[in-house]
C-alpha positions as a Python dict, from the first residue, in 0.01 Angstrom:
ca = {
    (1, 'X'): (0, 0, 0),
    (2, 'X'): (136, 344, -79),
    (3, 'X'): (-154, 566, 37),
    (4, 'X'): (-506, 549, 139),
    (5, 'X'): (-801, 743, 286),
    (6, 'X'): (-1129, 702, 420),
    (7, 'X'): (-1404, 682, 144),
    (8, 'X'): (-1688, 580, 343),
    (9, 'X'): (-1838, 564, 695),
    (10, 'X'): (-2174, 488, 806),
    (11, 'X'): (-2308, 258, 1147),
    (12, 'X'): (-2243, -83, 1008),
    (13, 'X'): (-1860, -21, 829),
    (14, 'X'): (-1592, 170, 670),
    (15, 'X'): (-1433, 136, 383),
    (16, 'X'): (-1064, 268, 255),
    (17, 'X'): (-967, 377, -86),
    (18, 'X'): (-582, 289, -123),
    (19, 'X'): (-341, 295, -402),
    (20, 'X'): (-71, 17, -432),
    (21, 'X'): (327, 45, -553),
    (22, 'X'): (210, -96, -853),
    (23, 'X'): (-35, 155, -976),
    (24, 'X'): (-356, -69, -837),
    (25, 'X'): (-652, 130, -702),
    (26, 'X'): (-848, -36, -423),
    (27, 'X'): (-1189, 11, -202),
    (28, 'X'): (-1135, -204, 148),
    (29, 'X'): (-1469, -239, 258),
    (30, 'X'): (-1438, -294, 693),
    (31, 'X'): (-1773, -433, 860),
    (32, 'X'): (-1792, -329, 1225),
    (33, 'X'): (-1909, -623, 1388),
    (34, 'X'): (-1748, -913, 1424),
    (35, 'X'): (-1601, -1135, 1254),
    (36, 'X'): (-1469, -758, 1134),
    (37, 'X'): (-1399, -944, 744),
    (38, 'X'): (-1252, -690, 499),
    (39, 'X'): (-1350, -710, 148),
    (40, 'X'): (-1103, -634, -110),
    (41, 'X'): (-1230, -492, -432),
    (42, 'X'): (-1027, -346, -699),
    (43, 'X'): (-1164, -9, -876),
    (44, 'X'): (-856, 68, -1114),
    (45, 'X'): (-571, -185, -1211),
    (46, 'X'): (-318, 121, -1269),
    (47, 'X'): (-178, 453, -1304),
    (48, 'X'): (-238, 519, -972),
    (49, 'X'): (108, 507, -825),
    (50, 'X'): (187, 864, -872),
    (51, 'X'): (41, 950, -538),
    (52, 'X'): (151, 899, -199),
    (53, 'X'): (-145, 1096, -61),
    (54, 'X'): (-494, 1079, -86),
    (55, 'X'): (-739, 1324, 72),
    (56, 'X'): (-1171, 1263, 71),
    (57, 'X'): (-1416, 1487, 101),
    (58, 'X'): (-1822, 1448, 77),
    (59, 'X'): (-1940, 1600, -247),
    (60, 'X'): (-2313, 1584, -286),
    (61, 'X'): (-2536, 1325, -135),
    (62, 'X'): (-2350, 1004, -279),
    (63, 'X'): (-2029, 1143, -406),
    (64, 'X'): (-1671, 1215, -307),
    (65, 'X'): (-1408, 1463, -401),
    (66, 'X'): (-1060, 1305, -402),
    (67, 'X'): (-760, 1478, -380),
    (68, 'X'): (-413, 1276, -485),
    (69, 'X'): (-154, 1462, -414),
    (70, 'X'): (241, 1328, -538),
    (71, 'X'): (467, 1444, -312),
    (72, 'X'): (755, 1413, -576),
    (73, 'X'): (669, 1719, -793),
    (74, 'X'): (431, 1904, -554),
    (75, 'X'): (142, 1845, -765),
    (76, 'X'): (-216, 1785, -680),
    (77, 'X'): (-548, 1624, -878),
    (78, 'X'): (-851, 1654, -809),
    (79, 'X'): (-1145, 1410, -875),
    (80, 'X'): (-1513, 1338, -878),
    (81, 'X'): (-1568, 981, -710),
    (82, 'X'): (-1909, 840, -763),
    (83, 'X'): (-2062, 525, -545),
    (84, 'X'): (-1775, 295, -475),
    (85, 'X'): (-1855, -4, -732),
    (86, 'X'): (-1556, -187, -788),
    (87, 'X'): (-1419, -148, -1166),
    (88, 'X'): (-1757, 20, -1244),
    (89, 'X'): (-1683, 351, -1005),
    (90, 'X'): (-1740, 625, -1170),
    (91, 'X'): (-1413, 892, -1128),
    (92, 'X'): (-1396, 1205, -1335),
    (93, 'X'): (-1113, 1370, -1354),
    (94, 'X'): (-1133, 1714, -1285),
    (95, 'X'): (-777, 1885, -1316),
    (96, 'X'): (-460, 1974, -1168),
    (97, 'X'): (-461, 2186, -875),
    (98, 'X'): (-270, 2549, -941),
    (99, 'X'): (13, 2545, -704),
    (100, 'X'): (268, 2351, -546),
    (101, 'X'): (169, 2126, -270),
    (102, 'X'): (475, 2073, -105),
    (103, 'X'): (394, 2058, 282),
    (104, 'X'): (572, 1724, 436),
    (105, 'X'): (233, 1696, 618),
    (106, 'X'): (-142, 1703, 470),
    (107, 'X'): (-444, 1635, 631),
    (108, 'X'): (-818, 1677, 630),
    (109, 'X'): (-961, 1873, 883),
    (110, 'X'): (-1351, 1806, 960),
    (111, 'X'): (-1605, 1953, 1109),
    (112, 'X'): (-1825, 1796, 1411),
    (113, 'X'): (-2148, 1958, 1227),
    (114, 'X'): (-2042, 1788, 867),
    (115, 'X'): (-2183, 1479, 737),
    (116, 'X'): (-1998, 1151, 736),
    (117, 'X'): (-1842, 1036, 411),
    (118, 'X'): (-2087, 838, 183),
    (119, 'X'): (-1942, 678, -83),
    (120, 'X'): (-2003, 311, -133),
}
């Protein structure tokens, strides 16, 4: 795993979105009762591997904004994630973000007030 952020979260599980070394895009879906069983599912099978962050935020009622952000030139992209499906999720690419993102240290800073992430 090279990066990965929280996608979804709702009363009965959680599930991940993580890139791999070798490009691989994934959704780990995490039930939160035992026997606590992730499910693997792929969503892309490369050209991920460019980013050793990744940063989710709600968009919408069903959707998610994801930000993947390599660290090696500074750069950030920014894209529309639909309902987690496996290889059938919808992402839109929406652009480069202007700027350099160069900070050693990024994170998402939420709200009490804001809704939960809903994506799968």
């Amino acid at each position: 795993m090279k990066a990965m952020t929280l996608l979804s979260r709702t009363s009965t599980y959680d599930t991940l979105l993580m890139t791999m070394r070798n490009g691989a895009l994934y959704t780990v879906h995490i039930p939160l009762t035992t026997p606590m069983r992730p499910v693997l599912k792929v969503v892309r099978s490369s050209t991920w591997q460019g980013f050793e962050t990744l940063m989710a935020s709600r968009c919408g009622q069903y959707g998610t904004l994801l930000l993947g952000i390599d660290k090696d030139t500074g750069s950030g992209y920014l894209y529309a994630v639909g309902h987690a499906n496996g290889t059938a999720t919808v992402i839109q690419s929406i652009g480069k973000v202007p700027g350099t993102l160069a900070d050693a240290v990024a994170f998402r800073w939420a709200q009490q007030t804001e809704q939960p992430l809903f994506s799968e």
